[in-house]
N, C-alpha and C positions, 0 to 999 in steps of 0.2 A: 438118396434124398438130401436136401437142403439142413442141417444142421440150424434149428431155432432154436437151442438152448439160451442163445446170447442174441436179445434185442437192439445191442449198438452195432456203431457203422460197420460195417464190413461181415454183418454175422448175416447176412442173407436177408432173408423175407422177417419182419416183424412177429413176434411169437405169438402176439392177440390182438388182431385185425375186427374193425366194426365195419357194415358197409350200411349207410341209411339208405334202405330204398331195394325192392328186392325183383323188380321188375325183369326185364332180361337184358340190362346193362349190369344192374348191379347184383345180378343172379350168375352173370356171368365175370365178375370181379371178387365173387367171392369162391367161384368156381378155381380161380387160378389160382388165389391165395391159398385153397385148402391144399389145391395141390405142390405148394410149394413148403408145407407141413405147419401153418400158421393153421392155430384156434381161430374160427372166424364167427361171428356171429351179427347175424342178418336182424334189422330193426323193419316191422312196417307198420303201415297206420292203423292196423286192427288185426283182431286172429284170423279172419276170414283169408286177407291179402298176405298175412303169414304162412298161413298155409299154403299159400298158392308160391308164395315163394322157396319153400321150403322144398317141394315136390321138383321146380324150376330146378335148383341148385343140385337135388339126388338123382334127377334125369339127368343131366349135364355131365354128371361124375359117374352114373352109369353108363353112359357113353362112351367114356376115356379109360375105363374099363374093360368094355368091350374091344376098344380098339390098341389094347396091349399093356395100358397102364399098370408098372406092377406092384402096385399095393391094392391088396385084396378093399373090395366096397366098404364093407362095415367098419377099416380103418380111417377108409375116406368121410365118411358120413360122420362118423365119433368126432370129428372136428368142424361138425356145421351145426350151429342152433339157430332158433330163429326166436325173435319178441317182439314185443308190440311197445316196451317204453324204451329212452334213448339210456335211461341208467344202468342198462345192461349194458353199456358203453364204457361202465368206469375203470374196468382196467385195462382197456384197448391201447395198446401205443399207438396205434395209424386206426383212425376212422374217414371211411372215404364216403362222401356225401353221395348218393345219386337218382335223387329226383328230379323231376321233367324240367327241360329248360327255362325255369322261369326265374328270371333274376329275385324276384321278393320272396317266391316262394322256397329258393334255396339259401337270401339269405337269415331269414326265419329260422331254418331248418341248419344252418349252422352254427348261429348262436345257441339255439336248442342243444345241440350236443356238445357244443366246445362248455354251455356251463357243467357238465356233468366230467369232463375232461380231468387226469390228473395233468400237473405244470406242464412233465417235459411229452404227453403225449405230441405226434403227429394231426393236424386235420386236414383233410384235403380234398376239394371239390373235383366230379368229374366232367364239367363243363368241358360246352365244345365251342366256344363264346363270346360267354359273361366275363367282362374285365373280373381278374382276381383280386385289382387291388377295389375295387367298388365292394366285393364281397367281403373282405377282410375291413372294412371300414364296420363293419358290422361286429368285430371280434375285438376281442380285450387281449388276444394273441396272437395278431396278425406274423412276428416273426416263425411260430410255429405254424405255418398255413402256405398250401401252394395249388397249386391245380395239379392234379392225377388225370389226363383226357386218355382215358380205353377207348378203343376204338371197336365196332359191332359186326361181328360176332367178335365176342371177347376171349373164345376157346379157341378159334380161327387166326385173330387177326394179332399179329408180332409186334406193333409199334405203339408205345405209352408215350404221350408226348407232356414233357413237366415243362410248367409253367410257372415261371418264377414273379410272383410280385415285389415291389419295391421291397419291402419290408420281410420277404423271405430270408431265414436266414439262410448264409453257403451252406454250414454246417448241414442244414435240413434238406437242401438240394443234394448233395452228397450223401446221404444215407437214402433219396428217392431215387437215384439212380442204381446204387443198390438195391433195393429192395425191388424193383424194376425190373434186374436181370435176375435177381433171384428166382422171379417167376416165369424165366424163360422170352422173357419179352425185349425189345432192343429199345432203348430210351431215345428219346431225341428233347433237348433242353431248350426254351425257348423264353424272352421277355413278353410280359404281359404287354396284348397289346389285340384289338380288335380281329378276332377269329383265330388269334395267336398265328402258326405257318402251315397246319394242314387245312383248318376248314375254311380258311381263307385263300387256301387254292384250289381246295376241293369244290367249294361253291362257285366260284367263280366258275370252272369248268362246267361243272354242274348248271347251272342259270345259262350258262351259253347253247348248249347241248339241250334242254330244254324251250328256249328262246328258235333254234333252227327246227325242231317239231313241229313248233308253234306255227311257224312260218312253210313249209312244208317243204324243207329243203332235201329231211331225207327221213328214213325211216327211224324210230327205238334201235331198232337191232342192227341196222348199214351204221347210223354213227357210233354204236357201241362198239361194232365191229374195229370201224375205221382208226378208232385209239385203242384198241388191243393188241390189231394188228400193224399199226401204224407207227405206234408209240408202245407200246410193250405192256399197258396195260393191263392188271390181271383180270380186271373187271372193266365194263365201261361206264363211264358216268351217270348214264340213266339207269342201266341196272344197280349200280351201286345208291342210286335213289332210294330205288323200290325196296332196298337191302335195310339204309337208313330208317325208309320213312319219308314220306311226301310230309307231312305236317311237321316230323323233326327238321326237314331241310328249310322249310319255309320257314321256320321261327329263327332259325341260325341267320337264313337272307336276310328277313326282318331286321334281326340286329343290328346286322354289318350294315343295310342298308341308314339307318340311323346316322351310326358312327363313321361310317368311310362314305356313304355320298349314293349317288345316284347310278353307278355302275353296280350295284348289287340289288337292284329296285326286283322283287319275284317278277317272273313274268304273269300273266294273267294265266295262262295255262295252269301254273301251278298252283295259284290260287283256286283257279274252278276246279282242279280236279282233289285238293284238300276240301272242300266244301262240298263234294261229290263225296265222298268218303271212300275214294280212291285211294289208301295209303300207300299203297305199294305190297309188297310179303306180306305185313300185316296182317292188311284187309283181303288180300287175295287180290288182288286188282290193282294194277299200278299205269304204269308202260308197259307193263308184262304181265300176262296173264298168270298169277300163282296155285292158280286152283290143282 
């Protein structure tokens, strides 16, 4: 196991990790962190949604359990709490925000916890997105602030992509990339910058592959097929949709469409079937049938 005796650079995973938001982004962030021997504890907006997230988090680790992990469950779980205020934050060195894509609503939610913050903790959004430095406009610590983007499933998927804004410090990029691989994950560092370099290619793909549905050039499963076996693919871009989320991917187009212009416009398809309440896995219904 990962050695968290020592929270500075180079000591692996942070000793006491917060995640706001306990949904199955950040159920699944805080899933890694326990497994990399970090104290984590999970903030939601009520007992109800804590509870739900808490159950989230002990599935997740019973899981990784079953599947050979070897520290006994009751070791694993000893290091996940879950609360309903952000002051249960205060002696976290890294708290990682992760509530729904909404730029006001998360940055609300990180002034909320950066005020309960000591100086030199970590804060860090896990936008797929939202300019960093628009969110740290909102902080009285923007040197201490970066983006953490998990990618979903978070027990699944190998790549943390850090996101540096202007005012990041290096010092703080350099202990995220640490604390990154601590968790088994492969980091990739990139400047703030609209969709930053994964969902800025991932969408675009996505919206094209979509847009030829639309149009009825080929089927869900022939083009999914076609970039897996074409391009090496692990998944195809409509299934990795339905994996996302129809209404996650739309709010991401939304954005870019804003900020980079008209080649990221949703297609209508994707619109009507978000307003269908098609999500994709979610809902059971996407491009693919999940039932």
């Amino acid at each position: 196991m990962t050695d968290t005796t020592d929270a500075t650079v180079g000591a692996g995973a942070p000793e006491r990790v917060g995640v706001l938001g306990g949904g199955r982004m950040g159920a699944g962030i805080a899933h890694a962190f326990v497994l990399a021997g970090s104290q984590v504890v999970v903030v939601e907006r009520d007992a109800d949604a804590a509870h739900a997230a808490d159950e989230r988090v002990r599935a997740s680790l019973a899981k990784s359990v079953e599947r050979g992990w070897a520290e006994p469950l009751d070791d694993l779980t000893g290091r996940i709490r879950v609360a309903t205020d952000v002051t249960a934050f205060a002696d976290a060195d890294l708290v990682i925000e992760a509530v729904p894509e909404d730029e006001a609503l998360k940055a609300e939610a990180l002034a909320r916890v950066e005020a309960v913050l000591h100086d030199r903790a970590a804060l860090a959004s896990n936008t797929s997105s939202i300019s960093i430095g628009r969110l740290a406009a909102a902080l009285e610590r923007p040197a201490r602030f970066l983006g953490l983007h998990f990618f979903n499933p978070v027990p699944a998927s190998t790549l943390v992509e850090i996101v540096l804004g202007d005012d990041t410090d290096p010092r703080l990029a350099n202990d995220a990339r640490a604390w990154v691989e601590a968790i088994g994950k492969a980091p990739v560092t990139v400047h703030d910058a609209p969709g930053f370099a994964s969902s800025r290619l991932g969408v675009a793909i996505g919206l094209e592959a979509i847009r030829m549905v639309e149009e009825g050039v080929a089927s869900p499963g022939d083009i999914d097929l076609a970039m897996e076996l074409g391009y090496k693919h692990p998944t195809g871009p409509l299934r990795t949709t339905d994996i996302v989320g129809l209404d996650v991917r739309l709010g991401i187009a939304e954005q870019l469409h804003r900020e980079l212009g008209p080649r990221f416009e949703p297609p209508a398809l994707l619109r009507q079937m978000v307003a269908d309440g098609r999500l994709g896995k979610k809902s059971g219904r996407g491009f693919y049938d999940w039932t």
